[in-house]
Steps between C-alpha positions, in 0.01 A plus 500: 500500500599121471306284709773335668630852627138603613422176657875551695363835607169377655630183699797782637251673609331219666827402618571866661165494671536229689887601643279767635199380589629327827603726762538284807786377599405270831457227552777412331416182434158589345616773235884375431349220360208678316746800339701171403168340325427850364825582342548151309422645165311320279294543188231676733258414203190563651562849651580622149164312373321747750687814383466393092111398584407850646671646203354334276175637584594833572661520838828563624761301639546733762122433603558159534856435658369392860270273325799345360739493743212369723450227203886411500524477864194229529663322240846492751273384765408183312816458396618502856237245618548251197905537582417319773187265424786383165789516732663662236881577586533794251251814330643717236845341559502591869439290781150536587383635882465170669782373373688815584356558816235242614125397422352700845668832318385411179101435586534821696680711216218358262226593760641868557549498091131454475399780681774708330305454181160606638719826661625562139213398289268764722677816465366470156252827431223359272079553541564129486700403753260272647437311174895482452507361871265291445659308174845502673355288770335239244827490401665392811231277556513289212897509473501324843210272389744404206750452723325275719377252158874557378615282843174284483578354158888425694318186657218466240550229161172592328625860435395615129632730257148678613568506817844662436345754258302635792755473784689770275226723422475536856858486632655731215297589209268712760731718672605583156170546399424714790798687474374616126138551631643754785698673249160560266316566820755771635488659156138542480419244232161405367346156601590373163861606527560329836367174355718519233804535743352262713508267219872599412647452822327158513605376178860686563546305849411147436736513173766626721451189728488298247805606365638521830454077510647484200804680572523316847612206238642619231693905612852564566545490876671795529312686358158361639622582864422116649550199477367368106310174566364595841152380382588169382716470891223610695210286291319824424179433327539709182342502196822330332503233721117419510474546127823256459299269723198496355677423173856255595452144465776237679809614646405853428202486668653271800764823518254731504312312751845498740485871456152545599530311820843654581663127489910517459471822290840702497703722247589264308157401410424814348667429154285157488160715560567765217537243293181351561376864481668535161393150358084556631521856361338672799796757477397615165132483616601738810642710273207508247306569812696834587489606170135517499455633806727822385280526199174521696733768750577682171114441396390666866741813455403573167132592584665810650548834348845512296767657736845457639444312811271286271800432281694382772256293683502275176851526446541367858303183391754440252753546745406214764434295180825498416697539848719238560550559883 
């Protein structure tokens, strides 16, 4: 089977489990909005990262489904929350649920969305449940600890590339990382496989933000889903701009500074900064950066036995190597 077709079948199936999993209809304006969160679409990496992982050690998909539905609806709830923290306008090319409703429905919907994950996550049947618990909840922990640097370094100008590096790792390399490690755990792996697709999911999720800030610059609107530049607009510390700045020297740097500190920065000053991105070579340095961090992904995965869902784990690296949304 192609990989394209069997990754289609697993994210439909994630896809048909959560049109089901929510039963109540009141109040309204509670699970409107969350069936509208829910049925957005999306990529719904991680979920299939679960269901691949406790293949590729032996399990079954069908053992770990809640896991990853619970995995893809924690993932919502941050979504939900940093909607509103970015007041970001649109998600997936839809108006996101402050915008659409207001931010008192949204902090609610991403409250209720957070228990909705711990509902789906526990009707998991494993001997360790309370280890699988227990790993989800680091999770949640640490992405809301990289949340909270992520709007430090907003009003911080001593950020470093460093600093960045970790804010990542803990906002969205480890809920991919977890997801992998719930997968292995569900499917009854030994310690040494879990590590391994502890390591993967690691090395798999900061590439994908880091590709994710490079696209933010240099993708097809369209097809990215928001608004290309957004970064540069907002003053986001990321690792292009701190790299540019430790690097730019004159007007460059003076630029760059104007972006850091949020000073007359609009649309139009988006062209100037990928120039300056282009001319310091930070975005061939990001991308040299993903690149490695898929081949120590692809390193991680191959320490596992040879099998299908092994195959497709590191054909899923190559994948968000090359995605250009």
């Amino acid at each position: 089977m192609k990989f394209e077709t069997r990754y289609e079948q697993l994210r439909r199936r994630v896809d048909d489990y959560l049109r089901r999993f929510i039963t109540e209809q009141k109040p309204v304006s509670v699970y409107r909005p969350i069936r509208y969160v829910l049925n957005s679409g999306g990529k719904r990496i991680r979920p299939v990262l679960t269901l691949l992982a406790c293949e590729a050690v032996g399990g079954t998909t069908k053992d770990a489904l809640h896991a990853a539905a619970g995995i893809e609806i924690l993932h919502n709830f941050t979504l939900v929350h940093d909607d509103i923290m970015d007041n970001a306008s649109s998600r997936r090319g839809r108006a996101t649920v402050h915008t659409k409703w207001d931010d008192n429905v949204a902090i609610l919907v991403g409250d209720e969305l957070l228990a909705l994950a711990y509902r789906a996550l526990l009707r998991t049947t494993s001997e360790r449940i309370q280890q699988i618990a227990k790993v989800f909840t680091e999770g949640v922990v640490e992405v809301c600890e990289g949340q909270g640097y992520d709007k430090e370094f907003e009003t911080r100008n001593d950020v470093t590339v460093n600093d960045y590096l970790l804010m990542i790792r803990k906002k969205t390399g480890k809920m991919v990382s977890v997801a992998a490690e719930i997968g292995g755990l569900i499917g009854g792996g030994s310690q040494k496989e879990i590590r391994a697709l502890r390591n993967y999911g690691y090395f798999v999720g900061r590439a994908f933000q880091l590709q994710d800030d490079l696209l933010d610059i240099v993708a097809d609107e369209k097809k990215f889903g928001k608004a290309v530049g957004g970064d540069i607009v907002e003053g986001k510390r990321t690792v292009l701009l701190l790299e540019a700045l430790r690097r730019a020297r004159g007007r460059d740097r003076v630029c760059l500074q104007a972006v850091l500190q949020k000073r007359g920065v609009t649309k139009a000053s988006i062209a100037d900064v990928r120039g300056i991105y282009e001319r310091t070579g930070v975005l061939e340095s990001t991308r040299q950066r993903v690149v490695q961090d898929t081949a120590r992904a692809q390193q991680a995965v191959l320490t596992l036995s040879p099998t299908p869902a092994r195959a497709m784990l590191l054909w899923l690296t190559k994948i968000l190597l090359h995605r250009t949304f």
